[in-house]
C-alpha positions in Angstrom: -93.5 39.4 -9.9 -94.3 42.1 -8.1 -93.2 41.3 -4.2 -90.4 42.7 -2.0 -87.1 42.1 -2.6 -84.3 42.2 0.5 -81.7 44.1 -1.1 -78.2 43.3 1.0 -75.6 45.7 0.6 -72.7 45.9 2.8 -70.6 48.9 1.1 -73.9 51.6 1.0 -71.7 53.4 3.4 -69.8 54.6 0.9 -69.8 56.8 -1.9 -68.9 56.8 -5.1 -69.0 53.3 -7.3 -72.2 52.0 -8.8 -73.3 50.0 -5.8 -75.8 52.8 -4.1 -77.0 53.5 -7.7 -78.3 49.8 -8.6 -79.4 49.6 -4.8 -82.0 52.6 -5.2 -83.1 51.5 -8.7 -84.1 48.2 -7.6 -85.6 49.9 -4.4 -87.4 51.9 -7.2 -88.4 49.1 -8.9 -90.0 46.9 -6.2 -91.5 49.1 -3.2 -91.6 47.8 0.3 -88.4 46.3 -0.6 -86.5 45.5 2.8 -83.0 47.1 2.6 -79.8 45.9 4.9 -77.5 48.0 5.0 -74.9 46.2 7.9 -72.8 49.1 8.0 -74.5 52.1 7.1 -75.8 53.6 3.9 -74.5 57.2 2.8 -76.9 60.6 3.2 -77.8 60.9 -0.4 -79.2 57.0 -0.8 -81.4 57.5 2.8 -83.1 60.3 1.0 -83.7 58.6 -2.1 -84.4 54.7 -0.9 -87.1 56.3 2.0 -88.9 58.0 -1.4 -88.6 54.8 -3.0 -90.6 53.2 0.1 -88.2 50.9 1.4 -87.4 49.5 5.2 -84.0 50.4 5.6 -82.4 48.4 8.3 -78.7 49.5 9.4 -78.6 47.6 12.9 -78.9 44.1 13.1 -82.4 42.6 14.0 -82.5 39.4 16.6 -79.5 38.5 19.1 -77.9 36.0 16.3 -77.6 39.0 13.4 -76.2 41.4 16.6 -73.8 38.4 17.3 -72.3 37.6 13.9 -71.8 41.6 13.1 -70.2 41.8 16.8 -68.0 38.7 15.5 -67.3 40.8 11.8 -66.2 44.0 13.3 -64.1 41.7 15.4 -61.8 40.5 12.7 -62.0 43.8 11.1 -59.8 45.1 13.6 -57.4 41.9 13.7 -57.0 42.5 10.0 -56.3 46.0 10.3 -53.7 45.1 13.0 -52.4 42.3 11.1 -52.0 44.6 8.2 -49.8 46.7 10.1 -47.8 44.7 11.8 -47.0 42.4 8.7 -46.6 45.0 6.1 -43.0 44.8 5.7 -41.5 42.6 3.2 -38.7 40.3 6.0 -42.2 38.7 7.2 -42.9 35.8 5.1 -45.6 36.0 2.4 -47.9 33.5 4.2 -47.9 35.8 7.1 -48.5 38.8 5.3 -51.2 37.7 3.6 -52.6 36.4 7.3 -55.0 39.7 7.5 -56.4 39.4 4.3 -57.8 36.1 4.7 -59.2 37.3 7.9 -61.1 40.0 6.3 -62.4 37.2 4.4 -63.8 35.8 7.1 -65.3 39.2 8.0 -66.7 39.7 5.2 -68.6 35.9 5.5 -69.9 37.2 9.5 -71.5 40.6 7.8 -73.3 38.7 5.1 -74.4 35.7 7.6 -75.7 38.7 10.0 -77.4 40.3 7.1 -78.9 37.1 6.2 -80.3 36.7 9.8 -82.1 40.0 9.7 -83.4 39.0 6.7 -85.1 35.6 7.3 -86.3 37.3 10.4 -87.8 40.5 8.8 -89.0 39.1 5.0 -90.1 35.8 5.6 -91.9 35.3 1.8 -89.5 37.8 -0.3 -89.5 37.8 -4.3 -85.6 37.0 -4.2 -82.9 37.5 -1.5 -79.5 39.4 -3.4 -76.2 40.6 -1.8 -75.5 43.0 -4.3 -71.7 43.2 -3.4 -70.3 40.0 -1.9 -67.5 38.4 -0.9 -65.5 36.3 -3.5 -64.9 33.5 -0.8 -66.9 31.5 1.7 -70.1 31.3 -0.4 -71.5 28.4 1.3 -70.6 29.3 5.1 -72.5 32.7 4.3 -75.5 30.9 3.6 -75.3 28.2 6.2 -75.1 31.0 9.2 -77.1 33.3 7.6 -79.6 30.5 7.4 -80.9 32.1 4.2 -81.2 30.8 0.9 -79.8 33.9 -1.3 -78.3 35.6 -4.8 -74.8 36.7 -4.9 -73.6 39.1 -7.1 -69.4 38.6 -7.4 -68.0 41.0 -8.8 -64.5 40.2 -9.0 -61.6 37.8 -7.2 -59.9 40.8 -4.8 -57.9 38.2 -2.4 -57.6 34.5 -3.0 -58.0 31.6 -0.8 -55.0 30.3 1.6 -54.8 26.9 2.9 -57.3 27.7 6.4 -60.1 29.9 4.5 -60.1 27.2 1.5 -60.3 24.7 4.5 -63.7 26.2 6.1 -65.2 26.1 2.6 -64.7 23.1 1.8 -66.4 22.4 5.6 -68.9 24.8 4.7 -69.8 23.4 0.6 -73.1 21.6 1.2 -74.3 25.4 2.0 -73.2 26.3 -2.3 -76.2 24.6 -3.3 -78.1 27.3 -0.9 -76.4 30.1 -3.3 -76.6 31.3 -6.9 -73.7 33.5 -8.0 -74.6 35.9 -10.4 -71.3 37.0 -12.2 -71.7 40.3 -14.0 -69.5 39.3 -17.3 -68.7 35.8 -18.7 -64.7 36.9 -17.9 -65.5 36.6 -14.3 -67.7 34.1 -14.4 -64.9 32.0 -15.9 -62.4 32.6 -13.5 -64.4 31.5 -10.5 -65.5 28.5 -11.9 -62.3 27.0 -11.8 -62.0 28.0 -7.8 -65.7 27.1 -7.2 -66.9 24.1 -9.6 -70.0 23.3 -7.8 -71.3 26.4 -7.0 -74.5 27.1 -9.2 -73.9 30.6 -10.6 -75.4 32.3 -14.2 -73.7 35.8 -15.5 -76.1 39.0 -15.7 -74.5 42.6 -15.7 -74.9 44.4 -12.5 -75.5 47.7 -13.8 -78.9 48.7 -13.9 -80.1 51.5 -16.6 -82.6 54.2 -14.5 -83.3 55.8 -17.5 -81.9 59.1 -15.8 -80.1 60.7 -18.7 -78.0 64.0 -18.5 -80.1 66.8 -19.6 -78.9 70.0 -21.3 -78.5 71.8 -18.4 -76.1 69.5 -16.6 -74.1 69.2 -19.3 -74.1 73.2 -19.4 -74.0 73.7 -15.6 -70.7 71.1 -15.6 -68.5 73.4 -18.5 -69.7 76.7 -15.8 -68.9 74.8 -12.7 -65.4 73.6 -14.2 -65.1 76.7 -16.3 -64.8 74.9 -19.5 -65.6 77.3 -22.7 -67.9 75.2 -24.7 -65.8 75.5 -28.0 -62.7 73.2 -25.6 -62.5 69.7 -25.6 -62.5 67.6 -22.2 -62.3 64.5 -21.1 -63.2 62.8 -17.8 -60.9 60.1 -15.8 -63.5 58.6 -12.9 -62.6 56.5 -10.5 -59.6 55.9 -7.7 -56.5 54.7 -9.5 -56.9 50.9 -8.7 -54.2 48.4 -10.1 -56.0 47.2 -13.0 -56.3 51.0 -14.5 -53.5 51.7 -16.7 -52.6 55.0 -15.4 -49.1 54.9 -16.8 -50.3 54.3 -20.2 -52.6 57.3 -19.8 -49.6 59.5 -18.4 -47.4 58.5 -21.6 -50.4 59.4 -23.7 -50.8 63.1 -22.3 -47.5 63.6 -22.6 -47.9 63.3 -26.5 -50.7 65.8 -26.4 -50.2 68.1 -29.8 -53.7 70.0 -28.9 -55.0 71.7 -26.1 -57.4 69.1 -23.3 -59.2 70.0 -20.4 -58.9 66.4 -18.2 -60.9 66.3 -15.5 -59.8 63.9 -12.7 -62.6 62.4 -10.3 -62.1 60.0 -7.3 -59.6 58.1 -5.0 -56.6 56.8 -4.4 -55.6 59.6 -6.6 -50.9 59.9 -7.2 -50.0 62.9 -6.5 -46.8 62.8 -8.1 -48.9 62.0 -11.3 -51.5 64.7 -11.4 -48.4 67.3 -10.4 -46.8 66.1 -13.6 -50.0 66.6 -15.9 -50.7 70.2 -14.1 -47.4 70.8 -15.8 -48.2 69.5 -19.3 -48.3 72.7 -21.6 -51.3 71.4 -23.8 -53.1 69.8 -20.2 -55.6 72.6 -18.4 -56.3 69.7 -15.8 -59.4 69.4 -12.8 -59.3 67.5 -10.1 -62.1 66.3 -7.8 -60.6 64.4 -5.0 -62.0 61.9 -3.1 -65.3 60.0 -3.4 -68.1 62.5 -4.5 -71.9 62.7 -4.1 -74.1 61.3 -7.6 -74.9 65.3 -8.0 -71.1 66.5 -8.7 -70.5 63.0 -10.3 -73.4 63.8 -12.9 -71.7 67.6 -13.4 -68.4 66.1 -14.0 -69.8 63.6 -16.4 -72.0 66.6 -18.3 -69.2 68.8 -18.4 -66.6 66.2 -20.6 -66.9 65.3 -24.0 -65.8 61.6 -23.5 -65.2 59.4 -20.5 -61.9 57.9 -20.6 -61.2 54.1 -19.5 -58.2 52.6 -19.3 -57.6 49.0 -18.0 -54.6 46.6 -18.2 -54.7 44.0 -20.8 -57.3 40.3 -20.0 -59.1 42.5 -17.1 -62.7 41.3 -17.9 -64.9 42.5 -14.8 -67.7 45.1 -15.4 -66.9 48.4 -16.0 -69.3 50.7 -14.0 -67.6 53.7 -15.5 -68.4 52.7 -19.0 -71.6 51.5 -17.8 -72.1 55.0 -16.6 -71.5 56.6 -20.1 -73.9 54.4 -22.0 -77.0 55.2 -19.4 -76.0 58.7 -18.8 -75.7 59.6 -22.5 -71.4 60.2 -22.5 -69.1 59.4 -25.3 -66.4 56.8 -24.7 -62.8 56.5 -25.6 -61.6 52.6 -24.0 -59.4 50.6 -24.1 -59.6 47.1 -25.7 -58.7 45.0 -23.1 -62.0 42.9 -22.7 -62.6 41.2 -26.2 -66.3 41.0 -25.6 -66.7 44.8 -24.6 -64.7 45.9 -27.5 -67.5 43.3 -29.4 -70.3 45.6 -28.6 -68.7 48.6 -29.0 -67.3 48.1 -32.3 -68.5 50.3 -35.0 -70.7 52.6 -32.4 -70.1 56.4 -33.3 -70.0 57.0 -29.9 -66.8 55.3 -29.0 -63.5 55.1 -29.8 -61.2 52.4 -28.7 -57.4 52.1 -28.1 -55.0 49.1 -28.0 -54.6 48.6 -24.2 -51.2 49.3 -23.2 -50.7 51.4 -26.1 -50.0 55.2 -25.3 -49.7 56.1 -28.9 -53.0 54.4 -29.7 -54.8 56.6 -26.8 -53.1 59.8 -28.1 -54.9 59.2 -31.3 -57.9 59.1 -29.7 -57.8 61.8 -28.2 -56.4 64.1 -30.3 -59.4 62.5 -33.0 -61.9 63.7 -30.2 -60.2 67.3 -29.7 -61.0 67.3 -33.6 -64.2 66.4 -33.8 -66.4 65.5 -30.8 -68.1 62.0 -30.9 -72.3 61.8 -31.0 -73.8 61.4 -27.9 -75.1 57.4 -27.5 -78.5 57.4 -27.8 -81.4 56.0 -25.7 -80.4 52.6 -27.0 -76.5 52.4 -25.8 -77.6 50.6 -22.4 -78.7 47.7 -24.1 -75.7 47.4 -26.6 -73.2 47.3 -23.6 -75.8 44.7 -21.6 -77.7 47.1 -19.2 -80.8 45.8 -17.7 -84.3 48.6 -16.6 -84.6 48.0 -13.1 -87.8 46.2 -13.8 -86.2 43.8 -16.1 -83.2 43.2 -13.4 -85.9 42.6 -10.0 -87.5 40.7 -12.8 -84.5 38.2 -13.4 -83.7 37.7 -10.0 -87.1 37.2 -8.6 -87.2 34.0 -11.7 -83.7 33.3 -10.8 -84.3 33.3 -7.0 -87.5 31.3 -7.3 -86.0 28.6 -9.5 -83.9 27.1 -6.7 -86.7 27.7 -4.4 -89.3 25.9 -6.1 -89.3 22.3 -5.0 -89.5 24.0 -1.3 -91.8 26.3 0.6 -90.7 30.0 0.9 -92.9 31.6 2.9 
């Protein structure tokens, strides 16, 4: 198992998140891999996947692909139209949830374009994977995109109305040309209620490259942040999405008995909220707005003594940011809000946990790390929280992609 993968990735435009990182590493991990990137992939992961040896495709290949993108971008702009026109509340819920369901559809015309350049490019790959696809319209990906595939689901962003449930169910002969890989048994749960018949198997997304902080990132983050090495900080990574629980977080500083440096990486980011901790008299706060390069992400990382997560109670999707800790080598303080995270992490002495929802419970925490800093996780933490090597992961989906292929010829 040693052939070229086609690696699919429609968000490698952008940075931040965990998709570009997995992308390389399985790049890495099989070279010659083909790599579609429908709308772009970001400076920093050119760099690294041409090093890797991969064909890095970013314009679709043959006049169907060129069509079905043409179609995507499309309905991109209706949505964004929609969304603008319907965003106030008199409009009916139906109609404001209209644009969504169209970027649905969007979503479905990128993949199926992606798909095309990839039958016409790889003929006889190891495995076919979209590493971040869309939670709807599995089957009518597959059937335009003509291309038996892996899709990784990573969580349910917009549901199904009436019309896009309508065109897959049209489109569900084409499930049995897709495997869903759900990264955590919580998610894969939840879609098999939506999608009984779809074949699917749950593997963690995250991929461990081995690159661990050294002792000079950690020391070249406390310089860059100015953080004496005697002061205790924490790091919050990530925009501020729905299911983080900023508010118990904001409750939790504000019972801060000890000094904290809290560094703040990412976007969305509430102003209102960071103005509020710059005021805190125990708070020296940092804030790194926006999406950032893997570089400042790893400076940020070496220059905290934890990384803090913070969910709302039941949200059982992968967490790249504690995925990040374990493979970097960072402490954790987390919430407990997915039972069979919590599992693994019980008894660790790198990690502390918090009920979720409970700001007095996370001001424990962290005036226990202010007190006495947490061991670093050893070589061994990517495994206890269900990381993968690269090699094992092109591994599992080359078996995985082959076992639905077998009865048929590939090549």
């Amino acid at each position: 198992m040693t052939g070229p993968l086609v690696l699919i990735e429609p968000y490698a435009a952008r940075l931040g998140g965990h998709h570009q990182r997995t992308l390389v590493a399985l790049a890495q991990a099989r070279p010659g891999s083909l790599v579609i990137a429908p709308h772009g992939v970001t400076r920093e992961a050119v760099a690294a996947l041409r090093e890797a040896g991969a064909r890095l495709v970013t314009v679709p290949t043959g006049h169907p692909a060129a069509v079905l993108l043409a179609a995507s971008r499309l309905a991109v702009g209706l949505s964004a139209a929609g969304q603008r026109a319907f965003r106030s509340r008199r409009w009916p819920r139906l109609v404001r949830r209209l644009p969504h369901q169209i970027t649905l559809i969007a979503r479905c015309l990128t993949e199926a374009s992606a798909l095309r350049c990839a039958r016409r490019l790889e003929p006889c790959p190891d495995a076919v994977v979209i590493l971040t696809a869309s939670e709807a319209l599995h089957g009518a990906a597959a059937l335009l995109g003509g291309q038996r595939h892996l899709r990784f689901i990573h969580e349910a962003v917009t549901t199904e109305d009436t019309a896009v449930r309508l065109l897959g169910r049209l489109a569900r002969r084409g499930e049995q040309r897709v495997i869903a890989v759900y990264p955590t048994q919580a998610v894969g749960d939840q879609f098999a209620a939506a999608f009984p018949h779809l074949p699917a198997v749950v593997r963690a997304f995250s991929v461990d490259d081995g690159c661990r902080l050294t002792d000079a990132e950690r020391d070249g983050g406390r310089t860059a942040f100015d953080i004496p090495a005697a002061d205790a900080a924490v790091c919050l990574v990530g925009g501020w999405w729905p299911y983080k629980d900023i508010d118990v977080i904001d409750a939790a500083l504000a019972r801060l008995q000890e000094p904290l440096h809290l560094l703040v990486v990412g976007e969305p980011l509430d102003e209102a909220v960071l103005e509020r901790w710059r005021a805190r008299p125990q708070l020296r706060l940092h804030t790194v707005p926006g999406p950032v390069a893997e570089s400042l992400l790893r400076l940020v990382y070496g220059a905290a003594d934890a990384a803090l997560v913070a969910r709302r109670p039941g949200v059982g999707k992968e967490s790249g940011l504690v995925m990040d800790a374990a493979r970097l080598g960072v402490s954790l303080i987390v919430s407990d809000h997915d039972p069979a995270l919590t599992s693994r992490l019980h008894g660790r002495p790198w990690a502390l946990t918090f009920t979720a929802g409970d700001p007095d419970g996370l001001a424990a925490a962290l005036h226990a790390l202010i007190r006495q800093p947490l061991k670093s996780p050893g070589p061994e933490a990517p495994g206890l929280v269900g990381m993968w090597t690269a090699d094992e992961q092109a591994d599992f989906l080359t078996r995985t992609f082959s076992s639905f292929t077998a009865k048929e010829s590939r090549c």
